[in-house]
TISE-896446 format. One record per residue (C-alpha): residue in three letters; x, y, z. Coordinates in steps of 0.05 Angstrom, whole numbers, padded with zeros to 5 digits, always signed. Each point is the difference from the previous one (the first is absolute). Layout:
# TISE-896446
alaXYZ
...
This chain:
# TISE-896446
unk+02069+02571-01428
unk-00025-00075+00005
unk-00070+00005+00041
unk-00051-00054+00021
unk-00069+00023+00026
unk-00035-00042+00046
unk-00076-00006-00019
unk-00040-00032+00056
unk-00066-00051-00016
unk-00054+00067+00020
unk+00045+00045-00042
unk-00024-00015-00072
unk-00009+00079-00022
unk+00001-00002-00086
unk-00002+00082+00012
unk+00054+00009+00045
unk+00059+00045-00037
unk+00054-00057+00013
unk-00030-00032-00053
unk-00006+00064-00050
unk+00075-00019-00023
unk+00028-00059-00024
unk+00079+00002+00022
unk+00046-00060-00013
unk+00032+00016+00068
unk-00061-00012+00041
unk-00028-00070+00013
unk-00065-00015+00042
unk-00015-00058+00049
unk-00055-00037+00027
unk-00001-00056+00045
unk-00046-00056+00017
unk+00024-00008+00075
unk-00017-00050+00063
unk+00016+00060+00042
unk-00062+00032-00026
unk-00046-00062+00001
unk+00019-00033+00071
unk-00010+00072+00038
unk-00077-00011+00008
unk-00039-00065-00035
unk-00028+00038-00058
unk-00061-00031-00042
unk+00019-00036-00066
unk-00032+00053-00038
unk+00036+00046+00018
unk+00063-00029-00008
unk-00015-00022-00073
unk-00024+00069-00014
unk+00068+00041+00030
unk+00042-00053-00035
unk-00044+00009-00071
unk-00006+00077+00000
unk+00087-00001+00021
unk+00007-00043-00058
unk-00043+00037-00050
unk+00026+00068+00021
unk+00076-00029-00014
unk-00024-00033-00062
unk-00022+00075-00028
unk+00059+00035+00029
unk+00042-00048-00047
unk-00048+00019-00063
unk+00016+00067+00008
unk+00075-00013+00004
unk+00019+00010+00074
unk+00049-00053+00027
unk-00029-00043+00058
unk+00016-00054+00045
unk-00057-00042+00027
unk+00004-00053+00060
unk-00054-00053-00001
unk-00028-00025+00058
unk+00036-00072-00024
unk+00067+00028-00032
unk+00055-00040+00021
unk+00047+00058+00016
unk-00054+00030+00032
unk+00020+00017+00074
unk-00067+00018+00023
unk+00020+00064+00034
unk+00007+00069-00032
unk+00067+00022+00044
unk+00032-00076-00034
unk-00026+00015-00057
unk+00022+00074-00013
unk+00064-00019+00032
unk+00019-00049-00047
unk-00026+00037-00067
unk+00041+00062+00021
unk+00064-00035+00009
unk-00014-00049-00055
unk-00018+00053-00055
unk+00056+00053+00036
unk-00072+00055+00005
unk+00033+00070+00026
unk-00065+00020+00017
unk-00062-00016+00032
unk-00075+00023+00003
unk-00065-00020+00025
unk-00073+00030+00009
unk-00018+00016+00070
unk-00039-00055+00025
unk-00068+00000+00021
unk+00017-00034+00059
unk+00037+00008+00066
unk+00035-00064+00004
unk+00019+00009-00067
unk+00023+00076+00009
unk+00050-00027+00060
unk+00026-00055-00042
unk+00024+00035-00053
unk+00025+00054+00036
unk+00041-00045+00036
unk+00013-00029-00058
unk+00019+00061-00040
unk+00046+00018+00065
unk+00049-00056-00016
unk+00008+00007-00063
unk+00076+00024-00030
unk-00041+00032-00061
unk-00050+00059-00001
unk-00072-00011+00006
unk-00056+00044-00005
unk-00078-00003+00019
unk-00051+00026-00048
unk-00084+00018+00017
unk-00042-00055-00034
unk-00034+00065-00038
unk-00074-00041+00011
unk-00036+00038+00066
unk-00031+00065-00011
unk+00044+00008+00077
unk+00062-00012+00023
unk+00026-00039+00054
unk-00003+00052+00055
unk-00061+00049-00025
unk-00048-00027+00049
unk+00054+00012+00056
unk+00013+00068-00019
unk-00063+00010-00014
unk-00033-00022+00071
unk+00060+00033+00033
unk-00020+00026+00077
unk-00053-00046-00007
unk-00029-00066+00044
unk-00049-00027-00054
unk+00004-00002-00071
unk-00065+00023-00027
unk-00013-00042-00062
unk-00047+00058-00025
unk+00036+00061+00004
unk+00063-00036-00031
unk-00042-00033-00056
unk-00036+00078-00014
unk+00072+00037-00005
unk+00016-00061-00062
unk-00056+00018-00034
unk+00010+00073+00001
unk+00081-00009-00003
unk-00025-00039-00081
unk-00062+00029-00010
unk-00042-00062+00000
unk-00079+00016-00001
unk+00018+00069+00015
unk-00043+00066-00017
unk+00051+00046+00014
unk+00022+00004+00084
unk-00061-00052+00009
unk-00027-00065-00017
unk-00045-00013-00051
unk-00071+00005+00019
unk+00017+00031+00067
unk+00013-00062+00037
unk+00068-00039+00008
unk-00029-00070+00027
unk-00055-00048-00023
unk+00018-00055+00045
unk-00074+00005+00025
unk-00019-00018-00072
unk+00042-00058-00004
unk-00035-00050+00048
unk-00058-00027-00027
unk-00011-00082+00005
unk+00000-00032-00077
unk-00070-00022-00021
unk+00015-00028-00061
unk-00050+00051-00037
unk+00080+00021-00043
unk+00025-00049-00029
unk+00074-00029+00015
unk+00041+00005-00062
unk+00056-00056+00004
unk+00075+00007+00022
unk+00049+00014-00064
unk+00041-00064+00003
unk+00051-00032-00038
unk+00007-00074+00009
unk+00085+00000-00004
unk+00036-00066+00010
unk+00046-00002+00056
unk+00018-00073+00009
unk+00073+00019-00006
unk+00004+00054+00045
unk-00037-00046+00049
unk+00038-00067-00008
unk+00068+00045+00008
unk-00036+00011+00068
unk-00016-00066+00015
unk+00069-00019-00015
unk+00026+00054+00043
unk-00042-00024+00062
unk-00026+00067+00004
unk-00040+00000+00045
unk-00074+00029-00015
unk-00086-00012+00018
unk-00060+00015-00036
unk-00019-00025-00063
unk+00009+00013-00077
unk-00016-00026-00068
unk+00067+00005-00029
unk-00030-00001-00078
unk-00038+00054+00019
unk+00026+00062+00037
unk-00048+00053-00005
unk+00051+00052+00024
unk+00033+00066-00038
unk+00072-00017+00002
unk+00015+00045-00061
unk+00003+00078-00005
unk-00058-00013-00072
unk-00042-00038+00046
unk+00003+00039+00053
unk-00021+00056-00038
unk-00053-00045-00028
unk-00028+00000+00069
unk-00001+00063+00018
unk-00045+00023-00068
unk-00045-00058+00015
unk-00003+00021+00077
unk-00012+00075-00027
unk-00060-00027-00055
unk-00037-00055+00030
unk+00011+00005+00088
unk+00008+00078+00008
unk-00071+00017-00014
unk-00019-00038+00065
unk+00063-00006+00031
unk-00007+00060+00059
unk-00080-00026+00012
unk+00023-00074+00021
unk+00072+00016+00032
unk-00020-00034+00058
unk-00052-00051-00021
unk+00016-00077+00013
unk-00025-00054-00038
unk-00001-00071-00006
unk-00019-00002-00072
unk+00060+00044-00022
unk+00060+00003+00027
unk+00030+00062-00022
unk-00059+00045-00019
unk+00020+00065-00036
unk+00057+00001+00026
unk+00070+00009-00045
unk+00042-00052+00016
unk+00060+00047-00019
unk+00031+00000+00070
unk+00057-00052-00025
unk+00017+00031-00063
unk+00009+00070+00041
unk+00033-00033+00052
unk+00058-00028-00040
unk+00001+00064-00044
unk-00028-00022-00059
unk-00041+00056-00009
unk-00004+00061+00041
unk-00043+00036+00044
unk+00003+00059-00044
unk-00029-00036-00056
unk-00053-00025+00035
unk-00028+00059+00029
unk+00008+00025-00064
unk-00040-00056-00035
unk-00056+00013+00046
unk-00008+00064-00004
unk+00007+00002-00077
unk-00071-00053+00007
unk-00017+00048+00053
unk-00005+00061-00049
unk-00017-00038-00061
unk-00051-00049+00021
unk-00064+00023+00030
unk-00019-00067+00033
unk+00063+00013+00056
unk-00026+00043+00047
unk+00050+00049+00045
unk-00011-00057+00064
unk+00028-00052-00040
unk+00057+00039-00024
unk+00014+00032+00064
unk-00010-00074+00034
unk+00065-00033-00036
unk+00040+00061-00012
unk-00006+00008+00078
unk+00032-00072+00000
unk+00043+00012-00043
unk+00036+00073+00022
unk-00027+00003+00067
unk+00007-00064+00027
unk+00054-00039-00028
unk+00047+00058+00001
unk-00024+00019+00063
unk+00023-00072+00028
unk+00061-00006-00031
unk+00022+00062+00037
unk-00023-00019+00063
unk+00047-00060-00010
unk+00062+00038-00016
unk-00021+00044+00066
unk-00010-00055+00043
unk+00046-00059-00019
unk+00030-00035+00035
unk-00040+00012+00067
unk-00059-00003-00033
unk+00010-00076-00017
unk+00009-00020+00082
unk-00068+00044+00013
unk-00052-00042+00042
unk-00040+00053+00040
unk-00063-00043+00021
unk+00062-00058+00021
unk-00038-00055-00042
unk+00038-00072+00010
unk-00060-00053-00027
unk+00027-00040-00071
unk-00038+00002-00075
unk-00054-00062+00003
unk+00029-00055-00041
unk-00056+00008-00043
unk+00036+00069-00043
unk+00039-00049-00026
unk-00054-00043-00018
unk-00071+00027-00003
unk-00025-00045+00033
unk-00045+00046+00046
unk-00072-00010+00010
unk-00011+00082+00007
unk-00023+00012-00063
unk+00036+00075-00017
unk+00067-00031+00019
unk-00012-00062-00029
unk-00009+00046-00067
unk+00049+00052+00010
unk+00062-00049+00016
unk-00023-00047-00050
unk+00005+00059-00048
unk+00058+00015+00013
unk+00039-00066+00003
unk-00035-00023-00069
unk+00019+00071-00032
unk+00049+00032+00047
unk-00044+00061-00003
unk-00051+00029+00036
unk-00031+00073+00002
unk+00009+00056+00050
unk-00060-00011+00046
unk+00006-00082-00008
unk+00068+00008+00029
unk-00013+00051+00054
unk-00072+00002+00027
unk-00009-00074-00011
unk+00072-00045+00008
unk+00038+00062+00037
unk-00069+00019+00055
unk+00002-00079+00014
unk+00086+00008+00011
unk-00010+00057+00044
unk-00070-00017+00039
unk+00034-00067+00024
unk+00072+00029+00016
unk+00037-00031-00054
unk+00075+00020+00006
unk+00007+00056-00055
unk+00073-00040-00012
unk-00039-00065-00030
unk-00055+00059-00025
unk+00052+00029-00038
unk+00039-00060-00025
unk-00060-00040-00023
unk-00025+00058-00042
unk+00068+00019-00029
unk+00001-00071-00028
unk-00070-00015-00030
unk-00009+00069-00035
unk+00031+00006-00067
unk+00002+00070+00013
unk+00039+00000+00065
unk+00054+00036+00005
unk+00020+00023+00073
unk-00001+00075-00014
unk-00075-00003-00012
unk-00010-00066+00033
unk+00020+00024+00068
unk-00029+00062+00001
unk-00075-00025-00015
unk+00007-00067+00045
unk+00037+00016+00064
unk-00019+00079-00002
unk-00077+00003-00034
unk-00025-00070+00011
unk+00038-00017+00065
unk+00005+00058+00038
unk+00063-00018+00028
unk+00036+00069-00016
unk-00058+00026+00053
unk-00032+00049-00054
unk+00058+00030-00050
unk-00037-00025-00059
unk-00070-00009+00022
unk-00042+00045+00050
unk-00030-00058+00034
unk-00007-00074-00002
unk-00028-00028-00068
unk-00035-00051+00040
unk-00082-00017-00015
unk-00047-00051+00019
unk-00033-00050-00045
unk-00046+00061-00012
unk+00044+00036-00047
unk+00015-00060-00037
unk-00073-00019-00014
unk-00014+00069-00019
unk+00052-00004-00053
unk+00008-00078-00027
unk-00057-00055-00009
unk+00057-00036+00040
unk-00045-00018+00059
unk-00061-00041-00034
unk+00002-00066+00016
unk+00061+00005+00046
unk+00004-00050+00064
unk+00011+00067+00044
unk-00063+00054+00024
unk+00020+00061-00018
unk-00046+00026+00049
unk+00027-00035+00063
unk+00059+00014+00035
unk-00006-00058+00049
unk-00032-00060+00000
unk+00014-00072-00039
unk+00009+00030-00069
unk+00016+00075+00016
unk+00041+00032-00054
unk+00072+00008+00017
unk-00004+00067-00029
unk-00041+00014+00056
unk+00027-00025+00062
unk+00071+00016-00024
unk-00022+00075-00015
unk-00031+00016+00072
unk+00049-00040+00031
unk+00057+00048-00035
unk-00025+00063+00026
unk-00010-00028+00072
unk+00063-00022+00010
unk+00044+00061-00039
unk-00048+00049+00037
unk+00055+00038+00033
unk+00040+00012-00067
unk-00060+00014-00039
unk-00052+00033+00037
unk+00017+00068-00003
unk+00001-00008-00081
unk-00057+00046-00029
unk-00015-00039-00057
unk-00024-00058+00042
unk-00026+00028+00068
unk-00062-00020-00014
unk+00012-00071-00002
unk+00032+00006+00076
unk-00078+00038+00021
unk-00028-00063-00037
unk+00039-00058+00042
unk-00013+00044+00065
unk-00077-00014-00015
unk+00021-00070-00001
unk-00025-00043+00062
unk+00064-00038+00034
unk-00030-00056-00021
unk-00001+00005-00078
unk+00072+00028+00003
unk+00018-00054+00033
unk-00039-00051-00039
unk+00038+00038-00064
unk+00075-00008+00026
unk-00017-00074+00022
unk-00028-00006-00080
unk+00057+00031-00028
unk+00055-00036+00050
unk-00027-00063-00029
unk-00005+00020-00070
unk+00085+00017+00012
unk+00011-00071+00033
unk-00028-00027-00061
unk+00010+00049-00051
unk+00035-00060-00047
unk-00069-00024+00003
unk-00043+00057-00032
């Protein structure tokens, strides 16, 4: 029987068992599609590196014998559509049979099931083989119940693979050292320097251009600093284990002007394409965990908890949610992103640092992209729809599974608390405490009205004023409703009128 398997851009697993077998009668495709570009505005970055890590994995399927078709972005036969596509392969190379990975995404999943449901041949759907879950553990395993407790699910993993185990309990007695994990960076440890490796890409990127794909953000084409191979991927992941693990869990949640990424991996696109697995990473750190005495249990515990707990724990909210969860808007935000995320161009220093990050590398780290660019989303009332779509696009990491999940549930609060407890909200407070963000800014930290009051303030009092009656009776933030009741009328109102005018000129910041 003649099959072709459908292998999809975030799909690129060397490991899975397809690929065990080299038979004459199979034959692989990947395409290069406008479908997939023109969906959301996606930075140019992360175009170049789906497109270069699609090619590479094809190239190396080849090597080892496998027979593959691959649609460039630029092909002329190239229908830009995976149902054209497939369609015309299948009848053009008379295929019996048909195959594809489950996809990682909803709109995806329908497609090809439709798809799949017209077909005159058989088809079939096979698991990705890359989660330690699968699609509908989280479901089953919250079943009866209102919240999903990140916790509990991310405890019953670790026991479920033994990971820092000691039998029935965790190593050292304690499951958690989150409380570890928040200290501000000093600059008393040294920063070793990102692995990077400086590819060319000006022919992935002038296919682009020719395509009039359209794209923002910025790149030096002669030098993309990305892992867009399976070897350099795994390149990253030792250098992430030997020279940013050690101090990885301490700094977490630090922020810094003077280095963008900190200790952190910089692995999130090479797992989120399948390159590498979580398996192996986990197992990589806990390997330096055991082996190397200068990576103590809270940095261990501090990725692996990122790594098992959280990303798995997202994607199955996703597949428990979708597609309801994607029209979710509890707090009814309306207002528009400020011109300036596409930009910079903002004279608050944090966001002026944080979007600049991320449109000059298409990355930026956990607490950059929720405590700093996501509070300021959901302290003004940004509509989690343009929340959503902006950071789908500029993260080279985004894909909507684990996109969605962490913008419109953890940093939004639009699914009114399935992912998160409460609010991640803060004033400028939090973000002095952790970044040397606010030296030198235009903005008083200290001042939440007045000529040059930080945003952060006024926006942050003004939010829990004027959600009072869907948030008050939250435990986790009571106190700040006995706080605003201590409040004179006159300095509440002096704060909305501050933060009204902030919103009428929030282009302006």
């Amino acid at each position: 029987m003649k099959t072709l398997r459908l292998l999809l851009g975030d799909q690129l697993n060397h490991q899975h068992t397809w690929f065990k077998t080299v038979d004459k009668n199979i034959c692989y495709v990947l395409m290069e599609v406008k479908q997939e570009q023109e969906y959301v505005t996606h930075h140019i970055q992360k175009i170049i590196a789906f497109f270069s890590a699609m090619r590479n994995f094809a190239h190396e399927l080849q090597n080892q014998g496998h027979s593959v078709i691959y649609y460039k972005i630029d092909d002329e036969h190239n229908k830009h559509s995976f149902r054209e596509n497939l369609t015309e392969i299948i009848a053009q190379d008379s295929f019996s049979n048909f195959e594809y990975l489950l996809p990682d995404e909803y709109r995806l999943d329908v497609e090809l099931t439709n798809f799949c449901s017209g077909l005159s041949i058989t088809s079939k759907t096979v698991d990705t083989e890359h989660f330690y879950t699968h699609r509908e553990y989280l479901h089953d395993f919250f079943k009866g119940k209102k919240t999903f407790l990140m916790e509990s699910f991310y405890r019953a993993l670790r026991k479920k693979h033994n990971i820092l185990m000691d039998g029935e309990e965790p190593l050292t007695g304690r499951w958690n050292y989150d409380a570890e994990n928040r200290k501000k960076y000093d600059g008393k440890v040294s920063v070793p320097d990102a692995i990077t490796f400086k590819s060319n890409q000006q022919e992935i990127f002038e296919s682009i251009q020719k395509m009039n794909i359209p794209f923002f953000g910025n790149v030096e084409v002669s030098k993309f600093d990305w892992p867009c191979s399976r070897v350099e991927a795994l390149q990253v992941l030792q250098y992430f284990v030997k020279n940013l693990l050690p101090n990885f869990g301490t700094y977490e949640d630090a922020l810094s002007t003077q280095h963008k990424d900190l200790f952190h991996s910089r692995l999130s696109f090479a797992l989120n394409v399948k390159l590498i697995s979580p398996q192996e990473v986990v197992h990589a750190v806990l390997l330096e965990f055991e082996n190397n005495h200068t990576v103590d249990i809270a940095q261990a515990e501090g990725f692996i908890r990122q790594i098992l707990g959280w990303r798995e724990y997202m994607r199955g909210v996703y597949w428990a949610k979708m597609p309801a969860f994607s029209q979710l808007n509890y707090l009814d935000h309306k207002e528009a992103l400020p011109t300036w995320f596409w930009d910079g161009k903002t004279q608050m220093n944090c966001l002026k640092h944080c979007i600049n990050n991320s449109l000059d590398n298409a990355y930026a780290h956990h607490i950059q992209r929720l405590m700093v660019i996501g509070n300021f989303c959901l302290l003004a009332g940004i509509h989690p729809d343009f929340v959503d779509q902006w950071y789908l696009g500029v993260y080279i990491d985004a894909v909507e599974w684990v996109e969605i999940t962490n913008t419109r549930g953890m940093s939004q609060f639009a699914d009114g608390g399935i992912v998160g407890s409460k609010p991640y909200v803060s004033s400028a407070n939090y973000i002095d405490k952790m970044s040397d963000y606010c030296a030198g800014c235009k903005y008083d930290k200290k001042s939440r009205y007045g000529p040059n009051a930080c945003p952060f303030n006024s926006f942050y009092w003004d939010f829990h004023i004027r959600h009072r009656k869907k948030l008050e009776k939250n435990p986790r933030i009571g106190m700040m409703y006995r706080l605003i009741d201590k409040m004179t009328a006159d300095e509440i109102t002096k704060i909305r009128q501050k933060a009204a005018s902030y919103k009428s000129a929030i282009n302006n910041l």
